[in-house]
N, CA, C and O atoms as CSV, one atom per row, in Angstrom:
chain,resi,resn,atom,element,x,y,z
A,1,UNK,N,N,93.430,167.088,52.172
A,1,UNK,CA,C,93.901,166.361,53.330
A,1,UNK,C,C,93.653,164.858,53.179
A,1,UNK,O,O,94.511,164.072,53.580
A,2,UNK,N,N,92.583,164.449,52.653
A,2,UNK,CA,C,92.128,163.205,52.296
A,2,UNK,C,C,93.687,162.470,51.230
A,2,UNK,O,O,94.323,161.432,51.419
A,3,UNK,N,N,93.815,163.326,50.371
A,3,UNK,CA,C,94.804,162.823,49.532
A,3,UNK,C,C,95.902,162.350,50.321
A,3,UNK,O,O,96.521,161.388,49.867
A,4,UNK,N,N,96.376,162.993,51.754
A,4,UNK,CA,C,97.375,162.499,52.300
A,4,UNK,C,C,97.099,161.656,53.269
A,4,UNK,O,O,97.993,160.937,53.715
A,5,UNK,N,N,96.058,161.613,53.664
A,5,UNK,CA,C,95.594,160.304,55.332
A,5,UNK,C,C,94.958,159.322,54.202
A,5,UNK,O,O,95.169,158.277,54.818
A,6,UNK,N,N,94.409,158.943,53.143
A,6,UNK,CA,C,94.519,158.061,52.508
A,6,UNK,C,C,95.979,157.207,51.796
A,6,UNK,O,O,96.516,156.100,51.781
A,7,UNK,N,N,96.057,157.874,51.536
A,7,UNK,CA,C,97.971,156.605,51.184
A,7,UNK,C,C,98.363,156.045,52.854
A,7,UNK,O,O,98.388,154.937,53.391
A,8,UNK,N,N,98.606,157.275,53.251
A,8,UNK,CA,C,99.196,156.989,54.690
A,8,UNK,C,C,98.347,155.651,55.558
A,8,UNK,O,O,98.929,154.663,56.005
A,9,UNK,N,N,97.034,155.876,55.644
A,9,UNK,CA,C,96.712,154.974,56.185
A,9,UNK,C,C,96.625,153.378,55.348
A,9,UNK,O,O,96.609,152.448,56.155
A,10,UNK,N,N,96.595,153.157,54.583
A,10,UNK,CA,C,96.469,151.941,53.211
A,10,UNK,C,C,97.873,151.238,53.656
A,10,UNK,O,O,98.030,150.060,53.977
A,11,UNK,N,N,99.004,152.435,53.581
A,11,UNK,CA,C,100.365,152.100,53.715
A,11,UNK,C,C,100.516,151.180,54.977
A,11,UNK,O,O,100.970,150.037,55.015
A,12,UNK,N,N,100.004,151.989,56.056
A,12,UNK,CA,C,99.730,150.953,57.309
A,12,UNK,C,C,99.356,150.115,57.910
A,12,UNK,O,O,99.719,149.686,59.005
A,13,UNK,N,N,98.367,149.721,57.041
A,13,UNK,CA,C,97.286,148.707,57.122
A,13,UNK,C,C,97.930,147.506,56.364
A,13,UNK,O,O,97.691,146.312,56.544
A,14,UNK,N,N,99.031,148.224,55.241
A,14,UNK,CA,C,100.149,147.034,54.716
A,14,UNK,C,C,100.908,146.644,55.618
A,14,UNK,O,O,100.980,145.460,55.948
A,15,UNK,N,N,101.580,147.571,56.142
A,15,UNK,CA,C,103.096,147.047,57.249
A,15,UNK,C,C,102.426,146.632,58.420
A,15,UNK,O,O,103.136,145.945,59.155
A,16,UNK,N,N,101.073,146.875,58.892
A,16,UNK,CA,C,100.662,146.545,59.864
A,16,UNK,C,C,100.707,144.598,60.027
A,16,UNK,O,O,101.327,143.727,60.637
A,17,UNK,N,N,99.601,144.743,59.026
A,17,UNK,CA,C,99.535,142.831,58.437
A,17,UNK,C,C,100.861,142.378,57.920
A,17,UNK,O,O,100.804,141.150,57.986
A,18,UNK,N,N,101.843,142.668,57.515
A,18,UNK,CA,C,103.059,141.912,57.204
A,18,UNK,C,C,103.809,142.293,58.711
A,18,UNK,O,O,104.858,141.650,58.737
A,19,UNK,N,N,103.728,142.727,59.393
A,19,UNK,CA,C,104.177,142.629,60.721
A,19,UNK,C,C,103.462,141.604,61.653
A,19,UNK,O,O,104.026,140.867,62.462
A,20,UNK,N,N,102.117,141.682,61.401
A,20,UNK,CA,C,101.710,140.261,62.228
A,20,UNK,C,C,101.627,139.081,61.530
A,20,UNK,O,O,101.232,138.043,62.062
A,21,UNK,N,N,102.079,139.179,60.013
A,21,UNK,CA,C,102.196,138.017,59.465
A,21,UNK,C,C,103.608,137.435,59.969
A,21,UNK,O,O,103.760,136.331,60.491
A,22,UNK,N,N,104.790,138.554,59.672
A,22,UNK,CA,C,106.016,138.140,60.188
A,22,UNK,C,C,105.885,137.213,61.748
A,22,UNK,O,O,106.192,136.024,61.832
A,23,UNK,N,N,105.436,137.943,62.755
A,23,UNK,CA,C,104.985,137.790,63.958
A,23,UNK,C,C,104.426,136.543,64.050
A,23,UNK,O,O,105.114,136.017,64.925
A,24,UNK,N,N,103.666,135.793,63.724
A,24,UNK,CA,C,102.495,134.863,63.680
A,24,UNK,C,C,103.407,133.766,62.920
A,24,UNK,O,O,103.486,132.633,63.393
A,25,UNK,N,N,103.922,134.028,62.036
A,25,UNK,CA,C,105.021,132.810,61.269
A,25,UNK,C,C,106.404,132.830,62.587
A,25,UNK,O,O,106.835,131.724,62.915
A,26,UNK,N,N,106.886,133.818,63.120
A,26,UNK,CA,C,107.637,132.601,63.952
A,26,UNK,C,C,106.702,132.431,65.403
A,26,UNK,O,O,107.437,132.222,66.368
A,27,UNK,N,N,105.930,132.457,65.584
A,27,UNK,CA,C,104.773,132.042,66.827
A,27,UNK,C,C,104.919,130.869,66.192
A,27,UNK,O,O,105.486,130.097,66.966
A,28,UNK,N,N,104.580,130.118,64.690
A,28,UNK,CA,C,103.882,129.308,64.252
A,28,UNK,C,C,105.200,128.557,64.183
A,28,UNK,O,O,104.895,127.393,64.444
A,29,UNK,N,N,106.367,128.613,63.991
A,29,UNK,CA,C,107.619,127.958,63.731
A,29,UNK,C,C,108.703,127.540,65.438
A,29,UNK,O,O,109.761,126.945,65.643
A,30,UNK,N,N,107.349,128.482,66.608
A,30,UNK,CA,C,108.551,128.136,67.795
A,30,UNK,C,C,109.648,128.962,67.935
A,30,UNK,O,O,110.477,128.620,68.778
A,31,UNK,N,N,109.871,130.111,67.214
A,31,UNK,CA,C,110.896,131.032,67.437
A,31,UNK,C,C,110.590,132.464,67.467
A,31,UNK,O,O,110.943,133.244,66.583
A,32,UNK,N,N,109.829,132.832,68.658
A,32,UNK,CA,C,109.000,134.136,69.267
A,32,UNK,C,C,110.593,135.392,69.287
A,32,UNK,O,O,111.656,135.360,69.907
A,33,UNK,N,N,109.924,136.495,68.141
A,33,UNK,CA,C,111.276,137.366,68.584
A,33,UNK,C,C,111.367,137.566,69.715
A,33,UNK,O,O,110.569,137.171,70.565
A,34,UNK,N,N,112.682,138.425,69.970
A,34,UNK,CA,C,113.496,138.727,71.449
A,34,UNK,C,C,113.713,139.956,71.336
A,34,UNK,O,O,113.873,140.539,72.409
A,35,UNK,N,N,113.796,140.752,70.138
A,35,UNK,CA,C,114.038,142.601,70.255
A,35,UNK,C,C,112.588,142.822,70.302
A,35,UNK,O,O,111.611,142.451,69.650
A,36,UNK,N,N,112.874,143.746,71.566
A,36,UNK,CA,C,111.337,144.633,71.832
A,36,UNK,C,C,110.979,145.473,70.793
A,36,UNK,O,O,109.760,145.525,70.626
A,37,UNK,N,N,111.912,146.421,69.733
A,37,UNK,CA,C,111.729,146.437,68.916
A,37,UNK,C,C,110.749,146.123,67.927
A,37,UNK,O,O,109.609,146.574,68.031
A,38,UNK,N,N,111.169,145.221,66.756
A,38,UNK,CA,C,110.114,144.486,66.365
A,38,UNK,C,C,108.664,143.570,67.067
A,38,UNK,O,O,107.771,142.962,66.476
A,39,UNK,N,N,108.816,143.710,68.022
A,39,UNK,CA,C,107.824,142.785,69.019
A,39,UNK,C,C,106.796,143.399,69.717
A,39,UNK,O,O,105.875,142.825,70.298
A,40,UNK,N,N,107.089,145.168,69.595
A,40,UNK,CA,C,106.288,145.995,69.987
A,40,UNK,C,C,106.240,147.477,69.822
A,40,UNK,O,O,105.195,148.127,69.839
A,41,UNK,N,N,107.689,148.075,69.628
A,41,UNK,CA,C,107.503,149.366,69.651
A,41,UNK,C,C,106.752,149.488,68.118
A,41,UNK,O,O,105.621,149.898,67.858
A,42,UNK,N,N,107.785,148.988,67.231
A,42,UNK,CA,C,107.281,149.064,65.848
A,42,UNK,C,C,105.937,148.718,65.570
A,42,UNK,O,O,105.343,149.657,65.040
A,43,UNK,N,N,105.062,147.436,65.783
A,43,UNK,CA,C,104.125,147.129,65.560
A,43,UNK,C,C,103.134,148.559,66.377
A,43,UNK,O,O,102.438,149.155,65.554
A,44,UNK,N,N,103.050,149.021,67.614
A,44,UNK,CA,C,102.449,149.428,68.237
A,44,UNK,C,C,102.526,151.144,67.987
A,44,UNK,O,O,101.817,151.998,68.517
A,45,UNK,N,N,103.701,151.343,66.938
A,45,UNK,CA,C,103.433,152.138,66.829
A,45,UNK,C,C,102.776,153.156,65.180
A,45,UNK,O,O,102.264,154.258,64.984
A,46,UNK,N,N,103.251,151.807,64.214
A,46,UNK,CA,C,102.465,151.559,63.077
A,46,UNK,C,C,101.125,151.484,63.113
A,46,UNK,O,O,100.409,151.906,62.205
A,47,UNK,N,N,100.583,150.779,64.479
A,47,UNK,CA,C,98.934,150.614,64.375
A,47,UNK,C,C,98.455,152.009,64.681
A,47,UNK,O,O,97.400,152.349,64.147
A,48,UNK,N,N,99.002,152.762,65.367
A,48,UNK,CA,C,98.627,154.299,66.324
A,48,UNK,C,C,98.163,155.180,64.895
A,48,UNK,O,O,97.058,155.671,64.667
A,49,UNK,N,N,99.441,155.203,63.990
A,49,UNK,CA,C,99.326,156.046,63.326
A,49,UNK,C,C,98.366,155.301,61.857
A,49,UNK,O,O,98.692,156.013,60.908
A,50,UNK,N,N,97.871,154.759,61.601
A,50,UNK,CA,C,97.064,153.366,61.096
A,50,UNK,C,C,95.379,153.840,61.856
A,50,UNK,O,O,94.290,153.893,61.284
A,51,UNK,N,N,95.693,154.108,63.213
A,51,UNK,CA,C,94.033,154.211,63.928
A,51,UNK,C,C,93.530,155.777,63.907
A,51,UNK,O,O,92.391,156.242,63.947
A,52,UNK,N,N,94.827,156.413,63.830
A,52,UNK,CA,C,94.783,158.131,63.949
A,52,UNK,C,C,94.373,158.328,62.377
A,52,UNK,O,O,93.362,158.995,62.156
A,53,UNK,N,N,95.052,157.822,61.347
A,53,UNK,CA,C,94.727,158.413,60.164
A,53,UNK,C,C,93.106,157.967,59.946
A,53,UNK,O,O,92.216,158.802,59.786
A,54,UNK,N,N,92.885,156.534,59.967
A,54,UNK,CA,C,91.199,156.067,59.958
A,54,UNK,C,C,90.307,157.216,60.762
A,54,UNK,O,O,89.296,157.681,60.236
A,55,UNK,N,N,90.733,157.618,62.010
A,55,UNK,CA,C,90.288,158.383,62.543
A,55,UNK,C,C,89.684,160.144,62.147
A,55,UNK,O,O,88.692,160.833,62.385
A,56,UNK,N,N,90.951,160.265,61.442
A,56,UNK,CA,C,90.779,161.927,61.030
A,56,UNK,C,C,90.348,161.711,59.271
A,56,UNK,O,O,89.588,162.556,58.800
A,57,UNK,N,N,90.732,160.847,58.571
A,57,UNK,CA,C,89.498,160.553,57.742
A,57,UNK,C,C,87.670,160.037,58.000
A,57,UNK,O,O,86.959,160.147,57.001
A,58,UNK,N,N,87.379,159.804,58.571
A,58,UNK,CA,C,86.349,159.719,58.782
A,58,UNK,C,C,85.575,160.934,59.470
A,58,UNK,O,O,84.358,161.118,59.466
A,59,UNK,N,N,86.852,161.950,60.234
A,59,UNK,CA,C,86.359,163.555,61.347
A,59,UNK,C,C,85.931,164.324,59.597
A,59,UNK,O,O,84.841,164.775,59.247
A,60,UNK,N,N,87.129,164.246,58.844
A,60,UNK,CA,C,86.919,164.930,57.481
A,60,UNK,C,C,85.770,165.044,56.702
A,60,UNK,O,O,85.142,166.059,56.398
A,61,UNK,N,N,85.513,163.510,56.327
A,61,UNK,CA,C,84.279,163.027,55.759
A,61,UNK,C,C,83.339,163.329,56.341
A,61,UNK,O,O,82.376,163.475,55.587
A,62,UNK,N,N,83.123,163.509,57.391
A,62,UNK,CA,C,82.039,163.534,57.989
A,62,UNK,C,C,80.920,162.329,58.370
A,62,UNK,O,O,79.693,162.421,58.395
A,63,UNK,N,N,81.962,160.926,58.718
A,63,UNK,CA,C,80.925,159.810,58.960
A,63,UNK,C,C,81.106,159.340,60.030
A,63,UNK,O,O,82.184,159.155,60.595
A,64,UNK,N,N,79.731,159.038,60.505
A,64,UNK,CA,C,80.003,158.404,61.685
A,64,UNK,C,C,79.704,157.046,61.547
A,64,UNK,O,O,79.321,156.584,60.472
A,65,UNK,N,N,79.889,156.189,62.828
A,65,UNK,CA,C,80.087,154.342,62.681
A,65,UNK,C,C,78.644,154.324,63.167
A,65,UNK,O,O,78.173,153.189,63.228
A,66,UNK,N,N,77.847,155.298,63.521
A,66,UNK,CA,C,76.321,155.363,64.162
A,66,UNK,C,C,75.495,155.164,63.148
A,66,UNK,O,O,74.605,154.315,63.111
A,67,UNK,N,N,75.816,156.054,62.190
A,67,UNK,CA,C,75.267,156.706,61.078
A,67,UNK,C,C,75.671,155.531,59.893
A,67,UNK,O,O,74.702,155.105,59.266
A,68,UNK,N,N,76.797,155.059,59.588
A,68,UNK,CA,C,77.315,153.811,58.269
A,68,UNK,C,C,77.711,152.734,59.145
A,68,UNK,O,O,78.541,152.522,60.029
A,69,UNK,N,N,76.660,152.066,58.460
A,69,UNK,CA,C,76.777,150.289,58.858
A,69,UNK,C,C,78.116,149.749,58.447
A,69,UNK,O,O,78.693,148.886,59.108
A,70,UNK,N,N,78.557,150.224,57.443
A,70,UNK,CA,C,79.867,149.917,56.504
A,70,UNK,C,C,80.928,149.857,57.897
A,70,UNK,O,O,81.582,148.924,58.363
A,71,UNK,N,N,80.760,151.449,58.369
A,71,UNK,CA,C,82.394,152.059,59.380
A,71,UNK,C,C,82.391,151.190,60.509
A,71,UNK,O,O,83.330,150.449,60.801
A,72,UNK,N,N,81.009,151.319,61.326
A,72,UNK,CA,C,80.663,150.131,62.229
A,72,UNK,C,C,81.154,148.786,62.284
A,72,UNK,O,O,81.883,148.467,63.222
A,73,UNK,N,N,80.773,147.762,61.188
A,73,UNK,CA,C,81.072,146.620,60.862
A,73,UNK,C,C,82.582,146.470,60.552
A,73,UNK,O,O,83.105,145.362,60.669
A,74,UNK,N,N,83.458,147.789,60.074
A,74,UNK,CA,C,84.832,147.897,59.921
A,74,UNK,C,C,85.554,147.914,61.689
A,74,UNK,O,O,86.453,147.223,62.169
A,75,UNK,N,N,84.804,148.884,62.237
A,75,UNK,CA,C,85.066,148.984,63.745
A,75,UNK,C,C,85.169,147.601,64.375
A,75,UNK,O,O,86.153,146.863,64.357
A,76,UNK,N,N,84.038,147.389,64.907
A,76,UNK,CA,C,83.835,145.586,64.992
A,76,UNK,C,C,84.578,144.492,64.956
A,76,UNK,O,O,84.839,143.761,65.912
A,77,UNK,N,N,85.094,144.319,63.294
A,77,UNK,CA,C,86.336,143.968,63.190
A,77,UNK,C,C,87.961,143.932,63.255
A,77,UNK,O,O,88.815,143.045,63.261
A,78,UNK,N,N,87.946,145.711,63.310
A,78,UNK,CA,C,89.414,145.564,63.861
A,78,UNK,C,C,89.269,144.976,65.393
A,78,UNK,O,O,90.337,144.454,65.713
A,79,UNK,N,N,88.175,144.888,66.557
A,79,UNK,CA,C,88.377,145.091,67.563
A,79,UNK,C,C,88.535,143.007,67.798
A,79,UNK,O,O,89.081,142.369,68.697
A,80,UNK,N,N,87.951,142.637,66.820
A,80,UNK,CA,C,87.865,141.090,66.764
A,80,UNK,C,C,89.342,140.918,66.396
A,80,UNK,O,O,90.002,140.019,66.916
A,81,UNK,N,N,89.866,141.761,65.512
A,81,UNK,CA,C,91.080,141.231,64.305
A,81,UNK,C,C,92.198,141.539,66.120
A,81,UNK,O,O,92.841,140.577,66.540
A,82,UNK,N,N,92.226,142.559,66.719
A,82,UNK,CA,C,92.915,142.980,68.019
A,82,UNK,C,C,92.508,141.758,69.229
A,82,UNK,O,O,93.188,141.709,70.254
A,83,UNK,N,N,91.851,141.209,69.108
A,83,UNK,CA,C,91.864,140.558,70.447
A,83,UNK,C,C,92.156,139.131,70.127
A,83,UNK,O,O,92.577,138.321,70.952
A,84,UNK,N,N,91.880,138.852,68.756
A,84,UNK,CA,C,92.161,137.156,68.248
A,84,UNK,C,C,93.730,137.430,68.051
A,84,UNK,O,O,94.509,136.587,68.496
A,85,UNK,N,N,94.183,138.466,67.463
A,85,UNK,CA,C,96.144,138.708,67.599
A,85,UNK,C,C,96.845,138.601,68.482
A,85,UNK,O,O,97.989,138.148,68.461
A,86,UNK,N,N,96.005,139.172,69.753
A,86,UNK,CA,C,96.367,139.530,71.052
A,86,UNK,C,C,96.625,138.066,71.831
A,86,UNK,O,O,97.651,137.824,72.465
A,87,UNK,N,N,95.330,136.991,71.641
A,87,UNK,CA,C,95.127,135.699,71.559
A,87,UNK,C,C,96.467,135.112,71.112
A,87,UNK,O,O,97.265,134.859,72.015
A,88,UNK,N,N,96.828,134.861,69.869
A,88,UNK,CA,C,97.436,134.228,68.772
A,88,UNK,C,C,99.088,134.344,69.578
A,88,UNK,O,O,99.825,133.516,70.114
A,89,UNK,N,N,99.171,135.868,69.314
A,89,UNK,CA,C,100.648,136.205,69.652
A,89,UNK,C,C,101.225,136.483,71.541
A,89,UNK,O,O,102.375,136.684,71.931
A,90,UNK,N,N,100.243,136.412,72.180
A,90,UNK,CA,C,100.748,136.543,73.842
A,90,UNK,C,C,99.937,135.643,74.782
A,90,UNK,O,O,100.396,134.890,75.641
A,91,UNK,N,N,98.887,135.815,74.528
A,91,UNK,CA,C,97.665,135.227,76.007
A,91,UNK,C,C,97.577,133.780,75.617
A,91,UNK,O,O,97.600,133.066,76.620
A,92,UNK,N,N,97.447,132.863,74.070
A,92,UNK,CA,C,97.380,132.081,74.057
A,92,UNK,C,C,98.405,131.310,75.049
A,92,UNK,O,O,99.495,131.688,75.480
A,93,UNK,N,N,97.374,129.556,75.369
A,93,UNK,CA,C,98.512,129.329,76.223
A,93,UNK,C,C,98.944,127.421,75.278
A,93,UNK,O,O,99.863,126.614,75.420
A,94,UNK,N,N,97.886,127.457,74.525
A,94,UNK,CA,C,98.500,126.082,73.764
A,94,UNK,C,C,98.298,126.332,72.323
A,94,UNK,O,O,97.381,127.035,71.896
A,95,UNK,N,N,99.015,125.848,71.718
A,95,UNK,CA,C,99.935,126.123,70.419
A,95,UNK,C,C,98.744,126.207,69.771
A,95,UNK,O,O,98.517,127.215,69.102
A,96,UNK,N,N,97.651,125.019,69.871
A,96,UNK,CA,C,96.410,124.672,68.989
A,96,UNK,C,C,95.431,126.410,68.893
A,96,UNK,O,O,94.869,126.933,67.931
A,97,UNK,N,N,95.555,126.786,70.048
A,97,UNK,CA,C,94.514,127.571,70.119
A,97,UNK,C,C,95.521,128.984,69.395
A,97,UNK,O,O,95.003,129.707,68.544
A,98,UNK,N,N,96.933,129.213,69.860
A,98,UNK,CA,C,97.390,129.968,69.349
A,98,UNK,C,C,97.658,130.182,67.646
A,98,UNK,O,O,97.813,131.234,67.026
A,99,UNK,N,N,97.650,128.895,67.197
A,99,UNK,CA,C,97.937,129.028,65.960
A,99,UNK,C,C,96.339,128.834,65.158
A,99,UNK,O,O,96.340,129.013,63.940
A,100,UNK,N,N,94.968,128.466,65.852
A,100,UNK,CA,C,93.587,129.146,65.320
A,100,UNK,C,C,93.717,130.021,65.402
A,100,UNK,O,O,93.500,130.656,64.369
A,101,UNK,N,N,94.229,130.943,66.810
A,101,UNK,CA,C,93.510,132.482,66.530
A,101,UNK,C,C,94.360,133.035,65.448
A,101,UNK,O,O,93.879,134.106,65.079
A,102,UNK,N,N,95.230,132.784,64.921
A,102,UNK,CA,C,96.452,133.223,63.857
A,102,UNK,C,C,95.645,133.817,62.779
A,102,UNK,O,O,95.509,134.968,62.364
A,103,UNK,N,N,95.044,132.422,62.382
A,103,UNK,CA,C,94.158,131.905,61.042
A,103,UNK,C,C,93.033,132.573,61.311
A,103,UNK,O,O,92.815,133.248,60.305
A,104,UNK,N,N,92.135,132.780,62.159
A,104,UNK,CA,C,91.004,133.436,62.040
A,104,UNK,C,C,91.030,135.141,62.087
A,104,UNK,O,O,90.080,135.859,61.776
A,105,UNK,N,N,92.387,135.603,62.563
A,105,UNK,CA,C,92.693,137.095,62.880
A,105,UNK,C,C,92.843,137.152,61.188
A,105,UNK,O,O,92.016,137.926,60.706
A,106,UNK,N,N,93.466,136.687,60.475
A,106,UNK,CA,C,93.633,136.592,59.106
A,106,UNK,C,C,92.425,136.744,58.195
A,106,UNK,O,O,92.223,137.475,57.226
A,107,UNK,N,N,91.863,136.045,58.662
A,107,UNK,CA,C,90.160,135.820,58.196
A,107,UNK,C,C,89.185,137.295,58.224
A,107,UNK,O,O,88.409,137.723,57.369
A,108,UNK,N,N,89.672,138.011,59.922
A,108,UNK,CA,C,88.774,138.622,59.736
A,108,UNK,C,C,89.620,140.343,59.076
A,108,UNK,O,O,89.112,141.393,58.684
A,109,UNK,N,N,91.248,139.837,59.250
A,109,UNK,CA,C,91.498,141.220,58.691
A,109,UNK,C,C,91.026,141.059,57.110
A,109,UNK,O,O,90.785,142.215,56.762
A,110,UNK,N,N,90.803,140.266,56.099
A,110,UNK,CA,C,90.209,140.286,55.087
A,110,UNK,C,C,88.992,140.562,55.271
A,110,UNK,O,O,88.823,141.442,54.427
A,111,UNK,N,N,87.938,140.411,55.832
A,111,UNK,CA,C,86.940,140.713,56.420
A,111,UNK,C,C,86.846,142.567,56.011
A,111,UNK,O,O,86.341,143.306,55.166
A,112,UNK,N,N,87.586,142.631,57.081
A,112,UNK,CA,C,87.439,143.876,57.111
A,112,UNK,C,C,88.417,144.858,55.997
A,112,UNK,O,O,88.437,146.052,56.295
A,113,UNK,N,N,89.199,144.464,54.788
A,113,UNK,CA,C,89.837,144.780,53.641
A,113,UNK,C,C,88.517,145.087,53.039
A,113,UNK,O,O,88.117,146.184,52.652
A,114,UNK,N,N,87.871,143.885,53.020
A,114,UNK,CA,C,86.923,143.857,52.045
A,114,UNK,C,C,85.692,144.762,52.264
A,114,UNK,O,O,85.217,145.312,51.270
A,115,UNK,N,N,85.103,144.978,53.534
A,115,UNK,CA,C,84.371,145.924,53.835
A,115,UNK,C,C,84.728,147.409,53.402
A,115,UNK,O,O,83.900,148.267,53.095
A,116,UNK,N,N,86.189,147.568,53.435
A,116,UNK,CA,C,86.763,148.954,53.270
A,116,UNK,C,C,86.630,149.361,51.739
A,116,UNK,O,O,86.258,150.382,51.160
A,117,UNK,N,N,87.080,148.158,51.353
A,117,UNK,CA,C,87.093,148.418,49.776
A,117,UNK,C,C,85.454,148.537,48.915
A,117,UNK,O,O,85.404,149.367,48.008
A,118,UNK,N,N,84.276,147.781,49.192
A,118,UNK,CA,C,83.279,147.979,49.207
A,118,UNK,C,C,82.104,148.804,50.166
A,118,UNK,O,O,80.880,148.906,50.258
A,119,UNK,N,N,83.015,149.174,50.631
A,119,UNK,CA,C,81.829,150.317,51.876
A,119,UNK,C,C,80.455,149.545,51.747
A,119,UNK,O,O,79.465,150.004,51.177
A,120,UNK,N,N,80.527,148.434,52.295
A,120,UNK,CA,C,79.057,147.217,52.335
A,120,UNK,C,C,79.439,146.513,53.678
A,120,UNK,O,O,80.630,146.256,53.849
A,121,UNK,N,N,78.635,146.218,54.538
A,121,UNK,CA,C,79.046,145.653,56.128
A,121,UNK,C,C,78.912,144.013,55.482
A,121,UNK,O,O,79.353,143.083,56.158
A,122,UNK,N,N,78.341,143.782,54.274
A,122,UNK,CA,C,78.259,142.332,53.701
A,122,UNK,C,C,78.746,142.612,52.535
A,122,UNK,O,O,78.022,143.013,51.623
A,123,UNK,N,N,80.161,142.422,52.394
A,123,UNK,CA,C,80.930,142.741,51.001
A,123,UNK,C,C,80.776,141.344,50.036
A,123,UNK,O,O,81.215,141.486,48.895
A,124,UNK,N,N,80.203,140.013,50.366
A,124,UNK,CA,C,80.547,139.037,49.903
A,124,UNK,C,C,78.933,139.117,49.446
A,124,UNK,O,O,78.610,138.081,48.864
A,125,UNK,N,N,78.059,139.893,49.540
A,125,UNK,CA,C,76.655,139.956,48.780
A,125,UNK,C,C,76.792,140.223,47.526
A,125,UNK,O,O,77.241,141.252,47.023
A,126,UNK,N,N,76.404,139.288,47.024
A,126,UNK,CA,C,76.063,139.121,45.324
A,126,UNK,C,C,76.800,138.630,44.934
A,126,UNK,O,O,76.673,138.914,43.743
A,127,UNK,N,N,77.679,137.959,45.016
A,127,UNK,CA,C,78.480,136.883,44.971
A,127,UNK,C,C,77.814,135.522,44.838
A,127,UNK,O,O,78.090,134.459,44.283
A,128,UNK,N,N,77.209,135.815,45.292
A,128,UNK,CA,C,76.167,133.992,44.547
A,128,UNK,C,C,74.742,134.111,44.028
A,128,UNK,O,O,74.151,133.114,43.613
C-alpha cells in the first residue's frame, strides 16, 4: 500500500506547489485568475488528496507526530506553509505584505521538503 500512497502523495506535493507557484506569479504580476476552477476547486482538491495520502501513510507506518519530532515539525509547517498562502493569495490587503508572504510560504514549503526527505525536524544540521 505504501508503494501506492507514496508516488501519489510526492505527485501532489508537485502539482500542489506549481499551482501556488502559478497562483502567486499572477498575484505577483496583478492578474488574479477569474475561473473558480483553477482558483480553487483544483488547488483544493489536489491538497485533500495530498493530506489524505500523508495521512494513511503515516496510519500504515505506524507514526505518530507525538511520538517523531521529524512528522511534527512537518505538521507545523504545512500549517505555517497554509496560512502564509492563505495570507499571500486572499487576506493579504497590500501588495508588500502579499508578495512577503509569497516568498516566505516558499521558504517554508522547502522547509518542510527538506524535513521529509531527511526525517530530521533540523534537516540543515551538519551542514556547517
Amino acid at each position: 500500500m505504501i508503494s501506492v500512497l507514496f508516488p501519489v502523495h510526492t505527485g501532489c506535493a508537485l502539482i500542489s506547489i506549481s499551482l501556488f507557484v502559478w497562483r502567486g506569479v499572477m498575484m505577483w504580476i496583478g492578474r488574479p485568475l477569474k475561473v473558480r476552477f483553477f482558483r480553487r476547486t483544483l488547488p483544493d482538491s489536489v491538497d485533500t488528496v495530498f493530506l489524505f495520502s500523508g495521512i494513511g501513510m503515516a496510519f500504515i507506518l505506524g507514526i505518530s507526530p507525538l511520538d517523531s519530532h521529524w512528522l511534527a515539525a512537518k505538521i507545523g509547517g504545512l500549517l505555517a506553509y497554509i496560512l502564509l498562502g492563505a495570507v499571500a493569495l486572499k487576506y493579504g490587503r497590500r501588495r508588500v505584505v502579499k508578495r512577503s508572504c509569497f516568498v516566505a510560504a516558499l521558504c517554508v514549503f522547502a522547509y518542510v521538503v527538506a524535513v521529509a526527505r531527511t526525517t530530521n525536524a533540523m534537516p540543515w544540521q551538519g551542514w556547517f
